[in-house]
C-alpha positions in Angstrom: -49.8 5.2 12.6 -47.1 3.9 10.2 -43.7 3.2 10.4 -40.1 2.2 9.8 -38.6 0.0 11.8 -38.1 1.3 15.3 -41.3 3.5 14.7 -44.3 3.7 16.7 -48.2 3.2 15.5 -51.3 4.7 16.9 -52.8 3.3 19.5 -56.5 4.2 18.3 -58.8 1.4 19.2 -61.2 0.9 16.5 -64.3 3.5 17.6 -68.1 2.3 17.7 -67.0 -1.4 16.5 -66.1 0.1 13.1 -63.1 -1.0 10.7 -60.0 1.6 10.7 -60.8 1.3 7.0 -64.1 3.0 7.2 -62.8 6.3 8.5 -60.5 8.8 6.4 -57.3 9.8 8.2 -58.0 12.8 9.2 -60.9 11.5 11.3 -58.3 8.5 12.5 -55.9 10.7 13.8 -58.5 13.2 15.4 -59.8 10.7 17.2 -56.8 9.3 18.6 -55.3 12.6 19.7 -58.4 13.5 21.2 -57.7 10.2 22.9 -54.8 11.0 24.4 -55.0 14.7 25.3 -51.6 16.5 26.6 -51.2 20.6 27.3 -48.7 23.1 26.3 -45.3 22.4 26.0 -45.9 18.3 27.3 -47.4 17.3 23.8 -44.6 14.8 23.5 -47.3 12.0 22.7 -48.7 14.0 19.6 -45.3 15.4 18.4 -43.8 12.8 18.0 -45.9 10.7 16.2 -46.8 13.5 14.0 -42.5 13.8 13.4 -42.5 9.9 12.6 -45.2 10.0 10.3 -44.0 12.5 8.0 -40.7 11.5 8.2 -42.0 7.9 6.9 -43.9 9.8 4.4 -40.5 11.4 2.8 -40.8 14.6 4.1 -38.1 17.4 5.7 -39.0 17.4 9.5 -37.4 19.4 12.1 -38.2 18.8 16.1 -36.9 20.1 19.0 -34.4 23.0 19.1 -34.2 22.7 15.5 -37.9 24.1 15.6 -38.4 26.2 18.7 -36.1 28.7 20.5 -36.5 27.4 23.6 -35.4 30.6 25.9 -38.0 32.3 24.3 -40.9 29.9 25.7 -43.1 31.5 27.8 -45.1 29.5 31.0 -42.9 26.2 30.4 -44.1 23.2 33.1 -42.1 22.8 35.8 -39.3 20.4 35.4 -41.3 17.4 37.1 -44.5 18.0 35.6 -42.4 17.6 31.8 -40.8 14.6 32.7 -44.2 12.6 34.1 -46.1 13.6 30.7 -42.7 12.8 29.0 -43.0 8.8 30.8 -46.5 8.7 29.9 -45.9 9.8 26.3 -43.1 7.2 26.1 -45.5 3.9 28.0 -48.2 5.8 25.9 -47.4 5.2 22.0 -44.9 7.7 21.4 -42.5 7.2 18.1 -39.1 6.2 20.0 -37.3 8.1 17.1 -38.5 11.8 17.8 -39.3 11.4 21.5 -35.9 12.4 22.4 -35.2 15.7 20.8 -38.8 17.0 22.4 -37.2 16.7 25.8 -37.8 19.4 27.9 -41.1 21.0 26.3 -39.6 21.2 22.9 -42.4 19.9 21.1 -42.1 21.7 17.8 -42.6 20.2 14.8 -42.0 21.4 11.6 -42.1 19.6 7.8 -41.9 20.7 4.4 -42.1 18.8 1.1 -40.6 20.5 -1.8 -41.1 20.5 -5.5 -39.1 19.5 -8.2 -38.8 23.4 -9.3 -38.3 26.5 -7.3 -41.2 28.2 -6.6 -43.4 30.0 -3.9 -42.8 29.0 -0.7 -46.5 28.0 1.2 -46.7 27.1 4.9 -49.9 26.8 7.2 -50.2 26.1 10.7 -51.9 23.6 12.7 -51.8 23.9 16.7 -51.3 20.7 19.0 -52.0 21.5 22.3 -54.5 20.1 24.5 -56.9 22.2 27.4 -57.3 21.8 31.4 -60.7 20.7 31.0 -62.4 17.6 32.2 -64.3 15.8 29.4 -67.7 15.2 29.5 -68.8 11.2 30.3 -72.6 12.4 28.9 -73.9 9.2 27.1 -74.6 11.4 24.4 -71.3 12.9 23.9 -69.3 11.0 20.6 -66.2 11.0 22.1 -67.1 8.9 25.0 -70.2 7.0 23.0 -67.3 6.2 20.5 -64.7 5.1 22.1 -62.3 7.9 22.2 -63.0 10.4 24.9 -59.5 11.7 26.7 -58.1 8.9 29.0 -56.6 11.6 31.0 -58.5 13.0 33.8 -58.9 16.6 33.4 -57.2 17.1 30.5 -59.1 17.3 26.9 -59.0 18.7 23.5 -61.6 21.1 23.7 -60.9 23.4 21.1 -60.3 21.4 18.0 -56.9 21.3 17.7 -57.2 17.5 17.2 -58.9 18.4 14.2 -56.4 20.5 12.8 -54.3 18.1 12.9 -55.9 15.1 11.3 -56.8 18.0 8.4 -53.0 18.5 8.5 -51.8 15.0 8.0 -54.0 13.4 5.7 -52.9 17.0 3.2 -49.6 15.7 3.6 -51.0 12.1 2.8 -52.3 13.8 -0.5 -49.3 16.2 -1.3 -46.8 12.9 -0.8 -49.0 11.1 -3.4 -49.2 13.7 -5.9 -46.9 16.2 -5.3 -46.8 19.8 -6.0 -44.5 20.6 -9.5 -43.0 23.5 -7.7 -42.2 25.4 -4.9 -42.2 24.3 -1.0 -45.1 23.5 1.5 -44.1 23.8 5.5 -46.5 22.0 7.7 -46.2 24.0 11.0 -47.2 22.4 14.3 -47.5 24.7 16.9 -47.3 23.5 20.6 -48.8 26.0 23.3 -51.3 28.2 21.4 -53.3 27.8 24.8 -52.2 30.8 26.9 -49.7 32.4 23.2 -47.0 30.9 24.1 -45.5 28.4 21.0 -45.8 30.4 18.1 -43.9 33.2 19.5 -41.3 31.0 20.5 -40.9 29.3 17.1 -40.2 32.5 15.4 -37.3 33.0 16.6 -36.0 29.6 15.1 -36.4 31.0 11.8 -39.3 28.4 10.7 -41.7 31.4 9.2 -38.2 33.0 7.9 -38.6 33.1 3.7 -42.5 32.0 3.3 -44.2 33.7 0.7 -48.0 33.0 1.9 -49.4 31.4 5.5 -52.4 30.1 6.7 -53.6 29.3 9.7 -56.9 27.5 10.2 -59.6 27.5 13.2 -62.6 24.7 13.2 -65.9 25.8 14.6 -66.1 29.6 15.6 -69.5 29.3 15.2 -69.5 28.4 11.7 -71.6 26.3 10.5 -70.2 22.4 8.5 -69.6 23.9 4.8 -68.5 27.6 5.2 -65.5 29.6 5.4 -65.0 33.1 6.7 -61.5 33.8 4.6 -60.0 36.4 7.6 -60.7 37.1 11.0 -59.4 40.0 11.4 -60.6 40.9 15.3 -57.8 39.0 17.3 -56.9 40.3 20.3 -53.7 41.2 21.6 -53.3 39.2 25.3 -51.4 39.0 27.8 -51.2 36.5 30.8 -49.6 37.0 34.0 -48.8 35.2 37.2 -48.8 36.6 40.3 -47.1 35.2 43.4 -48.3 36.9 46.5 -45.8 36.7 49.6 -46.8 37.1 53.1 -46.2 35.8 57.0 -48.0 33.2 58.4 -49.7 33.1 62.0 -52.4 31.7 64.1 -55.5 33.5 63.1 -56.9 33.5 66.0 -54.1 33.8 69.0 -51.8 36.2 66.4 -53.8 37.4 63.5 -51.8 40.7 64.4 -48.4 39.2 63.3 -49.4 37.9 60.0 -49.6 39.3 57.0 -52.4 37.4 54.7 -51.5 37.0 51.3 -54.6 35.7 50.3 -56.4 39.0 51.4 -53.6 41.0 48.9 -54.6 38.4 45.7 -58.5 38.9 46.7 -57.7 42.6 46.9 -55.8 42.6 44.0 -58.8 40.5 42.0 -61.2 43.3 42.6 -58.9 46.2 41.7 -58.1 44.5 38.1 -61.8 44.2 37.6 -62.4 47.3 38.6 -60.1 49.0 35.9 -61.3 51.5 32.9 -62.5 50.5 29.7 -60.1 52.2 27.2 -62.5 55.0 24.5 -63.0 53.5 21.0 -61.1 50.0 22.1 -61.9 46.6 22.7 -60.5 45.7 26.1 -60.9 42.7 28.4 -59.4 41.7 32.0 -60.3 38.5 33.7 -59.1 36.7 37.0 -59.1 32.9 36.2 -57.9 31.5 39.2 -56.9 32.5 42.8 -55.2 30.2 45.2 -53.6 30.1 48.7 -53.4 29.2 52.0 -53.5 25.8 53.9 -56.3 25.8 56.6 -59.0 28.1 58.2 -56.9 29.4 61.1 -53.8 29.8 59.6 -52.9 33.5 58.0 -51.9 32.1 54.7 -48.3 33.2 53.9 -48.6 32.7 50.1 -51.3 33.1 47.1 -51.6 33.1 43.4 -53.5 34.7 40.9 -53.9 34.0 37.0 -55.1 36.9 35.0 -55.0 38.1 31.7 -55.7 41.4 29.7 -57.1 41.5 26.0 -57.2 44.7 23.6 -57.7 45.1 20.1 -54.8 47.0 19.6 -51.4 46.5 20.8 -50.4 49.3 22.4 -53.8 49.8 24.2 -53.0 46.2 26.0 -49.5 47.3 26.7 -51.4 49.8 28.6 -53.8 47.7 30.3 -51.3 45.2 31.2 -49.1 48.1 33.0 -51.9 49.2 34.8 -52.9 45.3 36.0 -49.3 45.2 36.9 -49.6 48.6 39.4 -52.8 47.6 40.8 -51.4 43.9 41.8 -48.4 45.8 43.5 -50.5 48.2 45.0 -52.4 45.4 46.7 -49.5 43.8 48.2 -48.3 47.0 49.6 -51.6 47.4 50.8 -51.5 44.2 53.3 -47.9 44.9 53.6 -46.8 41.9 51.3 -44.3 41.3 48.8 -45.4 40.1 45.2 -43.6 38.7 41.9 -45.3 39.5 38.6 -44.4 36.7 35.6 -45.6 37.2 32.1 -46.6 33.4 31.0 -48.0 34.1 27.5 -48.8 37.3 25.3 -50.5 37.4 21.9 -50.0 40.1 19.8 -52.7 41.7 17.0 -52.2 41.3 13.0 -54.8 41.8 10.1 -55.3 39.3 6.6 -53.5 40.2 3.7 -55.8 40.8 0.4 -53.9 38.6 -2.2 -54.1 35.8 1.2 -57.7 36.7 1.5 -58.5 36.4 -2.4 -56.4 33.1 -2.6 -58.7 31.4 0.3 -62.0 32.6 -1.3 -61.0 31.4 -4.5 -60.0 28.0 -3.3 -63.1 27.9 -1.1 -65.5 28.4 -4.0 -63.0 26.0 -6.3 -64.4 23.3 -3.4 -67.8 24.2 -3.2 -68.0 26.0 0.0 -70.1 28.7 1.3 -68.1 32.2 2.4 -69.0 34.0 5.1 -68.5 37.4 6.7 -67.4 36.0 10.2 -69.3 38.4 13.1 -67.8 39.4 16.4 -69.7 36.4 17.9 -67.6 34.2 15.3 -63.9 34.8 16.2 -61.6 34.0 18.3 -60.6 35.8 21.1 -56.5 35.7 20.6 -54.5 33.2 18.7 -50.4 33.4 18.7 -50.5 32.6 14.7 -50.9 36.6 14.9 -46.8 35.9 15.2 -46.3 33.3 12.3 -48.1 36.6 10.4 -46.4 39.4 11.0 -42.9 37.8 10.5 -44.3 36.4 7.2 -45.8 39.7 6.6 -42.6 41.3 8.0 -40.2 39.6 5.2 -42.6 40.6 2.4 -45.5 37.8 2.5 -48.8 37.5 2.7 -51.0 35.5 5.9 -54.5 35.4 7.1 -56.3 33.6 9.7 -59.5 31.4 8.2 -62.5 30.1 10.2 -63.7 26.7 8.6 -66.7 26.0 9.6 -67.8 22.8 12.0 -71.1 22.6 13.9 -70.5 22.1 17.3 -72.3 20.5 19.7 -71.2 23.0 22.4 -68.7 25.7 22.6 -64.8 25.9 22.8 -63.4 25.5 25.7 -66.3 23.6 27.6 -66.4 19.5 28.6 -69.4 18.8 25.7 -67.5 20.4 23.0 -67.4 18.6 19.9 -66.2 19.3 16.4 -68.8 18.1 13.1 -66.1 15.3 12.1 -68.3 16.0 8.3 -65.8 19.3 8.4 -62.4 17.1 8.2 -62.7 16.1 4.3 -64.1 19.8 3.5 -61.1 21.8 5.3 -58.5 19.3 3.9 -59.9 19.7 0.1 -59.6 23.4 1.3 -55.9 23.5 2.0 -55.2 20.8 -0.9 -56.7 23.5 -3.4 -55.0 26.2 -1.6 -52.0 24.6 -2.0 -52.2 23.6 -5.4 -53.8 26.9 -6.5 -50.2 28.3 -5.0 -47.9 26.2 -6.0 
């Protein structure tokens, strides 16, 4: 979008006919990350060019190792599948500058801008990541009647993380032009929240380390353009497995007798995890996303996989579940007489808003003009890895919450017509402006 020499600019095209000029930046750079759409741990695209803009704008910026541990990364793409979106990124629009230290699934980003005077140290998180989901091509859907619906099969930002972080960068736009007297402000970008898998890893890289309030921000939930619900307070703790089914192929017809059908252990294993007990006085979820295996109708199929996940509203309780999803899927294989591997590929845990966070986003809200609300079950999130950014912020003496801003959608998260009110841009960045200002 800017740039230094040997930087990269955005390769938006100018949507519905209309002048760059005549949209703010956070609408700019929503649009053109919703353009160009990339999943956990492959956001090299969006990294990077979020890395090269702040570092143009004067601003601290760690990428790469400097920002994520990566041993601790959890479901990272397969070594060809990071270096294709790593090409496309690069033929794509990617800053040359930063490209490099994302290598690998490193796509981290953290910056901070720092006053003139010591003060409180502010940070708030904005997530990157894109979803598996193929994009609508309805004529009345605005992405695709304006010019900027994902040019990647398959792939799209259906969850408004593209909104985060156009809020994000046009707040650091503001801050670099009239910056804070004291103090420090950390602009987090998270890769991975899709499946909890990049905030967890970037705590151990110390970038929540010594931050005295965090907030992370969610568009849409329900929420209507021009409210805020200042916590939610009912994410689940998750966990996502991967289970590899292995079994011994044979002609299912002449030999079905000398096979051993893995396929028949995942479906097996599908219905048992279904069929576990609700846990007394707790939330609890399981769900099978996707089952997969064999190769053609007469072959026993010698290998399968499922994707499942378990959700609680307490910790421990999906510690619980997750052991018992782990004894059912082994008690399938044994069943068909298979073998089976068991990976964890994301986990989320639980944590609760602070009151001095809480009061510090209802008073900045109000300052704004905005409406707060009392966000319902039907209104949060189901998990969110920011629960880590938290509780080590919380952990080292700090206060955090988690804040719904509202955005009428025209459908909901996680489904092709999904669409964020772009009206809700300029209203969450004067949000975190005040909140930042109010801080610091």
């Amino acid at each position: 979008m800017s740039g230094s020499s040997g930087g990269s600019t955005m390769q938006q095209e100018q949507p519905g006919g209309h002048g760059e000029s005549a949209l703010s930046t956070a609408v700019r750079w929503r649009r053109d990350i919703h353009r160009h759409p990339e999943v956990g741990f492959t956001e090299f695209r969006t990294a990077s060019l979020i890395a090269g803009h702040l570092a143009d704008l004067g601003w601290e910026v760690r990428t790469g190792t400097e920002a994520i541990s990566p041993g601790d990364r959890l479901g990272v793409p397969d070594a060809a599948e990071l270096d294709t979106a790593y090409r496309r990124a690069a033929e794509s629009g990617a800053d040359a500058r930063h490209l490099p230290s994302l290598r690998g699934g490193n796509t981290a980003v953290v910056a901070t801008l720092r006053g003139a005077r010591p003060g409180p140290s502010l940070a708030l998180r904005a997530d990157i990541d894109a979803l598996p989901v193929l994009e609508s091509d309805d004529g009345g859907h605005l992405p695709g009647r304006e010019g900027f619906r994902s040019v990647h099969d398959g792939v799209m930002h259906a969850c408004g993380h593209d909104g985060h972080i156009g809020m994000a960068i046009e707040l650091a736009e503001r801050l670099t032009a009239d910056p804070p007297p004291s103090g420090s402000v950390t602009l987090l970008f998270q890769p991975a929240e899709e499946g909890g898998r990049g905030a967890r890893a970037m705590v151990p890289a110390g970038v929540a380390d010594s931050v005295d309030l965090l907030v992370a921000v969610h568009l849409g939930l329900n929420l209507p353009t021009g409210t805020v619900a200042s916590s939610l307070d009912g994410l689940l703790a998750n966990s996502k497995l991967r289970a590899v089914f292995r079994g011994v192929s044979a002609h299912a017809s002449l030999a079905p007798h000398e096979g051993r059908s893995a396929l028949l252990g995942a479906a097996a294993a599908t219905l048992a995890v279904h069929g576990l007990p609700p846990f007394p006085g707790h939330e609890t979820r399981v769900a099978v996303g996707r089952i997969s295996g064999g190769t053609s109708s007469n072959i026993v199929p010698d290998r399968a996989e499922v994707l499942l996940e378990t959700r609680a509203d307490d910790g421990a309780v999906n510690e619980d579940l997750e052991a018992r999803a782990r004894t059912a899927l082994r008690g399938a294989a044994e069943m068909y007489g298979l073998g089976v591997d068991v990976e964890l590929i994301g986990g989320v845990t639980t944590a609760r808003a602070d009151r001095p966070a809480v009061e510090w986003v209802e008073a900045s809200a109000l300052a704004r003009g905005l409406r707060l609300v009392t966000a319902s079950a039907e209104d949060g999130v189901a998990s969110d890895d920011a629960t880590a950014f938290m509780r080590r912020v919380q952990r080292g003496g700090g206060h955090a919450s988690y804040v719904g801003v509202g955005s009428t959608l025209a459908a909901p998260h996680h489904t092709p017509r999904f669409d964020i009110d772009e009206a809700a841009l300029p209203l969450g960045v004067g949000l975190l402006e005040e909140m930042v200002r109010r801080a610091l």
